[in-house]
C-alpha positions in Angstrom: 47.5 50.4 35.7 47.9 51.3 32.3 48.5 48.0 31.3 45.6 46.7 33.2 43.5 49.1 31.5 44.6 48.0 27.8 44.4 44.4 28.5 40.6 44.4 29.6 39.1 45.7 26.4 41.3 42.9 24.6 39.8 40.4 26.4 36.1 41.6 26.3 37.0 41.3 22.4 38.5 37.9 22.6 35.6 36.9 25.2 33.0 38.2 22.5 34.4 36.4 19.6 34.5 33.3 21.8 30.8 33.6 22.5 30.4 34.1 18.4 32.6 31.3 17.1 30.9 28.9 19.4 27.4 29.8 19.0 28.1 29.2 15.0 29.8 25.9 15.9 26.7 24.9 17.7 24.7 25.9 14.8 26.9 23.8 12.7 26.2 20.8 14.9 23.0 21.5 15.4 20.5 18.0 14.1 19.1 18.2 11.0 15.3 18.6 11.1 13.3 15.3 11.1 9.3 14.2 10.3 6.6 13.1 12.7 5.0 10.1 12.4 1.4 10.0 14.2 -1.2 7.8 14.6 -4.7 9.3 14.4 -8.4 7.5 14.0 -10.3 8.2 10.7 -14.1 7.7 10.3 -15.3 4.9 8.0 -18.8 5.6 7.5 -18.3 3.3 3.9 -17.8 0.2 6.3 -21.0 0.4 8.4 -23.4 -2.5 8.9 -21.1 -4.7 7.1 -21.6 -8.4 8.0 -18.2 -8.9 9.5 -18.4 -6.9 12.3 -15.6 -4.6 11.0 -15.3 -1.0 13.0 -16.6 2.4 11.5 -13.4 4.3 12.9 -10.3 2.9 12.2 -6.3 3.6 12.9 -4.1 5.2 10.0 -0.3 6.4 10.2 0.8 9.4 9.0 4.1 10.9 8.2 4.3 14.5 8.0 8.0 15.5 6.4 10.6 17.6 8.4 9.1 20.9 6.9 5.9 20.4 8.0 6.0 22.1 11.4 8.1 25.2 9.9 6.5 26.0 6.9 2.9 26.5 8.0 2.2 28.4 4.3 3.3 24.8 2.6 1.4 22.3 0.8 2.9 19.0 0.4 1.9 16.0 -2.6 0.5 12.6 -0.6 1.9 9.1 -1.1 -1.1 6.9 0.2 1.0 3.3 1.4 -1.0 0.4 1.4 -0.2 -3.2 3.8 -0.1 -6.4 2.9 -2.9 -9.6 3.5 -2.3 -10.3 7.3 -0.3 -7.1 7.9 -1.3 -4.0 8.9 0.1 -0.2 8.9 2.9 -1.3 11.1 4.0 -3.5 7.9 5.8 -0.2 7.2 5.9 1.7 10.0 7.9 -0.1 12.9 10.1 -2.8 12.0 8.1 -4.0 9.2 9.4 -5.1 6.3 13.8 -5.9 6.8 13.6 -4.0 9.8 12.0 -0.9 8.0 11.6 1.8 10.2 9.3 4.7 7.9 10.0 7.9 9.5 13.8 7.4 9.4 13.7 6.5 5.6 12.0 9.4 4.9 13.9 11.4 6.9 17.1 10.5 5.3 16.5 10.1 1.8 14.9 13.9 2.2 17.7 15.1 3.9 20.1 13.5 1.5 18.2 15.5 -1.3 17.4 12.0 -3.0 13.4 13.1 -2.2 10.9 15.6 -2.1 8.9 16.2 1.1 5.9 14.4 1.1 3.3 13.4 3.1 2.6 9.4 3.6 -0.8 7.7 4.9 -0.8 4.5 6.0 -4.6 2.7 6.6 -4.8 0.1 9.0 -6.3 -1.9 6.9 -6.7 -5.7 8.4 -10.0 -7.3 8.2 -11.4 -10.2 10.5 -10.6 -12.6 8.1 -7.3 -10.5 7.4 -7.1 -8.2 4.7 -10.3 -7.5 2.1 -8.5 -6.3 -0.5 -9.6 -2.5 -0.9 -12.6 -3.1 -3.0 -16.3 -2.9 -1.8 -18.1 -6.0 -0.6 -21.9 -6.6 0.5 -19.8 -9.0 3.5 -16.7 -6.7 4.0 -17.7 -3.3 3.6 -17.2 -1.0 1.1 -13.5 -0.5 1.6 -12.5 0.7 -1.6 -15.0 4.2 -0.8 -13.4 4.2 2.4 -10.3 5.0 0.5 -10.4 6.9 -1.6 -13.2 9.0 -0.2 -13.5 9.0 3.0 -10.0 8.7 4.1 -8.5 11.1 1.2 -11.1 13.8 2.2 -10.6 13.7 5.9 -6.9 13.8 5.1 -7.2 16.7 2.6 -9.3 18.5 5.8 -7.0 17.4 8.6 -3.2 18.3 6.9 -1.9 20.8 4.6 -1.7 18.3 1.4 -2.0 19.3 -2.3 -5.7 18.0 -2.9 -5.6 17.4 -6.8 -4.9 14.1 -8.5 -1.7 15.3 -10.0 -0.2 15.6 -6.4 -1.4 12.3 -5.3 -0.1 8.6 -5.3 -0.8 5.3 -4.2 1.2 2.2 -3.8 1.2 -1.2 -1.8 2.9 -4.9 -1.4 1.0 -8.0 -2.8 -2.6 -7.0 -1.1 -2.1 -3.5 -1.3 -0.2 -4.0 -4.8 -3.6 -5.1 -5.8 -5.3 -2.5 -4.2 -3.2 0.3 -5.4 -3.7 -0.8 -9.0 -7.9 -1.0 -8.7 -7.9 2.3 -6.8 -5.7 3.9 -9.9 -7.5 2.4 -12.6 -10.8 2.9 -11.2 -10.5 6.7 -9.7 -8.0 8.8 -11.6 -9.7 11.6 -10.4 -8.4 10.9 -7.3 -4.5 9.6 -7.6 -2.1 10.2 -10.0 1.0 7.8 -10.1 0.5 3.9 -8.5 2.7 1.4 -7.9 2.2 -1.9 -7.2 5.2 -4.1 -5.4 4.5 -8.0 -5.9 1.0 -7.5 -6.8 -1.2 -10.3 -5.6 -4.9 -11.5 -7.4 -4.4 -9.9 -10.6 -5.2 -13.2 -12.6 -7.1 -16.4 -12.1 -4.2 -18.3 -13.7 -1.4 -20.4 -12.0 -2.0 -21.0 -8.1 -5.2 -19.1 -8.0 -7.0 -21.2 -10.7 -8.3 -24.7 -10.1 -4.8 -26.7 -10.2 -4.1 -25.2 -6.5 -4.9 -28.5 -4.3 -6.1 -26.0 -1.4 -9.2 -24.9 -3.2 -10.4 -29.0 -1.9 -10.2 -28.1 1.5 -11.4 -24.8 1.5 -14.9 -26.2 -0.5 -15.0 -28.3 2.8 -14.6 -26.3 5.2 -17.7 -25.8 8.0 -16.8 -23.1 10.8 -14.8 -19.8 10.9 -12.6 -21.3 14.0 -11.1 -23.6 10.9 -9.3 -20.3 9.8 -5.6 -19.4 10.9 -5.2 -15.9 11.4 -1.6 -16.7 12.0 -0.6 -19.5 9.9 2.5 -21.9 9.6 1.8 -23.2 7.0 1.4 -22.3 3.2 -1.5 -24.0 2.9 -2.8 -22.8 6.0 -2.3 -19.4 4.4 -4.1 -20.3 1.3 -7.1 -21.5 2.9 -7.6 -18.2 4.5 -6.4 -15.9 1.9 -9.0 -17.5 -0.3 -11.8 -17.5 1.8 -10.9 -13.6 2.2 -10.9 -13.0 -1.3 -14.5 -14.8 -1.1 -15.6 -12.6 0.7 -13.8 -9.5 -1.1 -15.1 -10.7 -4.4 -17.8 -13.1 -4.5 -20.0 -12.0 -1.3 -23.1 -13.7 -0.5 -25.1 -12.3 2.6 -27.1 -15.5 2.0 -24.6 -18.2 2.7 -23.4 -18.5 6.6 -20.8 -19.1 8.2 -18.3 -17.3 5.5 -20.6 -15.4 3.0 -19.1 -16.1 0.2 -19.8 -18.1 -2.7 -16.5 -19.7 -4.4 -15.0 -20.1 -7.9 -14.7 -23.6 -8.1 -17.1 -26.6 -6.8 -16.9 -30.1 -6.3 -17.4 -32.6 -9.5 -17.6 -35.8 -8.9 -15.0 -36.9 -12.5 -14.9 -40.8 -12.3 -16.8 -43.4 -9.8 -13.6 -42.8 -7.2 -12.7 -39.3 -8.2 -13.6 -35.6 -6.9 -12.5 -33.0 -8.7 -13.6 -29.1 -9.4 -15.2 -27.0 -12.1 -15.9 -23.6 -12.2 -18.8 -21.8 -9.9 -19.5 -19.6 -13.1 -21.4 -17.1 -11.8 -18.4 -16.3 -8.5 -16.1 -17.5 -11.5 -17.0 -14.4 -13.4 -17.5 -12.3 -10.3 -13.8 -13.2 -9.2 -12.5 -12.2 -13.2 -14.7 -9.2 -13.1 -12.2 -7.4 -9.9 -8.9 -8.4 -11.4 -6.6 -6.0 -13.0 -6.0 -8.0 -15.6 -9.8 -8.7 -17.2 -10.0 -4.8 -15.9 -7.7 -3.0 -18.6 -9.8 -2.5 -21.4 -12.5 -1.6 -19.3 -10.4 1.0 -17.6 -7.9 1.9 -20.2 -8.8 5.4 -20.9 -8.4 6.0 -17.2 -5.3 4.1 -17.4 -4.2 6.8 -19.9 -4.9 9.7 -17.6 -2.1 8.4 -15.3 1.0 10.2 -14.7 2.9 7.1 -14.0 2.7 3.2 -13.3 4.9 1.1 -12.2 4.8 -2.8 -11.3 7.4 -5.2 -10.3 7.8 -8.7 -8.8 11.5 -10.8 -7.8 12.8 -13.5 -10.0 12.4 -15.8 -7.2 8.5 -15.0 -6.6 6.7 -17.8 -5.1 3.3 -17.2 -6.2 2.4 -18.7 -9.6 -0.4 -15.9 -10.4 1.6 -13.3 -9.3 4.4 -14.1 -12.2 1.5 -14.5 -14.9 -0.7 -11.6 -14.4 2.2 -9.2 -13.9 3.5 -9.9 -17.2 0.1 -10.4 -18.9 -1.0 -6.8 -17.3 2.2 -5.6 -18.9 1.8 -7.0 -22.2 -1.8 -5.7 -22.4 -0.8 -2.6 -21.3 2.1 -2.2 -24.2 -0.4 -3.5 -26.7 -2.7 -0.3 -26.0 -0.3 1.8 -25.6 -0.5 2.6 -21.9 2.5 4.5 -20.8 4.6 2.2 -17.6 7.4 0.5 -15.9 7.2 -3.4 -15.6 10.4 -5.0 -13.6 11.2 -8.6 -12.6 14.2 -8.0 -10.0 17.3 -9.8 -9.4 17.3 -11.6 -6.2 14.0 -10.9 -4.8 11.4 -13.1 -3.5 7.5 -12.0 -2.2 8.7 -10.4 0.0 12.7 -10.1 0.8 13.8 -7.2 -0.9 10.3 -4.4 -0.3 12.5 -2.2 1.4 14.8 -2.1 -1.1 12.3 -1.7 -3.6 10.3 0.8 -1.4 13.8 3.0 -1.2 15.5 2.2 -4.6 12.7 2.7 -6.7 9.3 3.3 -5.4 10.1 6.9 -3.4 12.1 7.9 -7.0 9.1 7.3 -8.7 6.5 9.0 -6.7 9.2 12.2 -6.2 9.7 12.3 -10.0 6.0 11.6 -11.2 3.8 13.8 -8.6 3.3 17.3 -8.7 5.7 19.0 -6.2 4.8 20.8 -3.0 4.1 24.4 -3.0 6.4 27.1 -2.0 
């Protein structure tokens, strides 16, 4: 009896400890806190009535870091991600670029330490004719005011973001490299840091000048059902990337089926021989968005930045992309205009973004952008 007695508060104490030790090894094992990614639908009163039909309410993505539900006193800094021509906000979302899955990069380079929360807004922003390029357009819309107004104030209203420029970026691949670099230089006001991965359109030089055979069947082209919005070919992708930066660029609400006028007409050179000269007036329209003939325009705004950064692989396959990335840098040096210009090893247009994306581009946007708040 005595012995019964003495053993039972024993084991009530082992039996106690027991419960402790495993309830702290389930809290050792216990997952790591991730982010949500959610699709919502954002007004877009800056596209209405335009020509193409485009909707006034359109799809974005949003990545809200692990924090985010915990922390309901928290502000975060914004990373606004822009797609590709032909892509949309899947492009980096779900299984985008080599197999890129957002939310799980995120998640781990934050739980790694190698990143501060942030917030991430993705636009879906593909166009009828596939992309327009983030600027406003009498044919288009105005998509560049659908940016960075209408979509950065319903985001500031609808999540607990930072709302200054400091705490805000923008980035993008080739399309959205261009777009991220127009939106910067134009609204410093409004975002911080940019970055522009393979930015496409930022010169008229190499294949976007006159030298490009595909501007001769594009000048002849009759009907919209002559564009690929899925094409297998390169020049089947030039001939409807260049009608869409028509349209972006060089609108004309006057000239049916594609409302656009072009750079470059027909010239009859010799008795058997067609070739092109320049459509000044959409010439000068076309130099008048690119980054390049932009700088000194822009170059105090430039100077307001916290950070730029552009890059492009060694093995890039478009001609312009090469020259105006290294002309933009040049000019930019030359003023003094504080960046980050790199031509990477290995890459291609488009082979190494998520590299890029995790190696550099989320370093550079946790480094340059005003943190979150405690």
């Amino acid at each position: 009896m005595i012995r019964g007695r003495l053993l039972t508060p024993v084991l009530i104490v082992f039996w106690l400890f027991g419960a402790v030790f495993a309830g702290l090894g389930q809290q050792a094992t216990a997952p790591a806190p991730i982010g949500k990614l959610v699709e919502i639908k954002v007004p877009a009163p800056s596209l209405k009535n335009n020509l193409l039909g485009e909707p006034n309410e359109l799809t974005v993505s949003v990545y809200l870091p692990p924090s985010y539900a915990a922390a309901p006193m928290r502000r975060y800094p914004t990373l606004y991600l822009l797609h590709g021509f032909l892509g949309n906000d899947k492009s980096w979302t779900l299984n985008g670029y080599q197999g890129m899955n957002l939310a799980s990069v995120m998640d781990g380079h934050i739980r790694e330490g190698k990143l501060r929360e942030l917030i991430v807004v993705i636009p879906n922003s593909r166009s009828n004719y596939g992309g327009a390029f983030y600027i406003n357009s009498k044919v288009t819309g105005n998509w560049e005011d659908y940016i960075y107004r209408d979509l950065v104030q319903y985001v500031d209203e609808k999540y607990r973001t930072i709302p200054t420029a400091e705490s805000r970026g923008i980035a993008g691949h080739s399309m959205g490299g261009y777009g991220a670099l127009v939106l910067g230089m134009k609204h410093p006001e409004v975002f911080s840091v940019v970055y522009a991965l393979s930015p496409c359109c930022t010169a008229l030089e190499g294949d976007m000048s006159a030298t490009n055979p595909v501007w001769q069947k594009v000048l002849r082209l009759t009907s919209k059902e002559q564009l690929k919005l899925r094409p297998q070919a390169f020049d089947e992708f030039y001939t409807i990337a260049l009608v869409a930066l028509a349209a972006a660029f060089s609108p004309n609400p006057e000239r049916a089926p594609f409302y656009v006028d072009f750079p470059f007409k027909e010239a009859q050179v010799e008795a058997s021989t067609v070739g092109l000269e320049k459509n000044q007036a959409a010439y000068e329209s076309w130099r008048a968005r690119m980054p390049l003939y932009m700088i000194d325009e822009h170059q105090k705004n430039l100077k307001k930045l916290r950070g730029i950064f552009i890059d492009y692989g060694e093995k890039e396959q478009f001609s312009h992309i090469v020259i105006g990335g290294r002309e933009i840098s040049k000019s930019l040096a030359e003023r003094s205009i504080p960046h980050v210009f790199e031509v990477y090893a290995g890459g291609d247009h488009s082979n190494k973004i998520r590299e890029r994306f995790e190696r550099r581009l989320l370093p550079f946007f946790s480094e340059r952008l005003a943190p979150a708040s405690p």
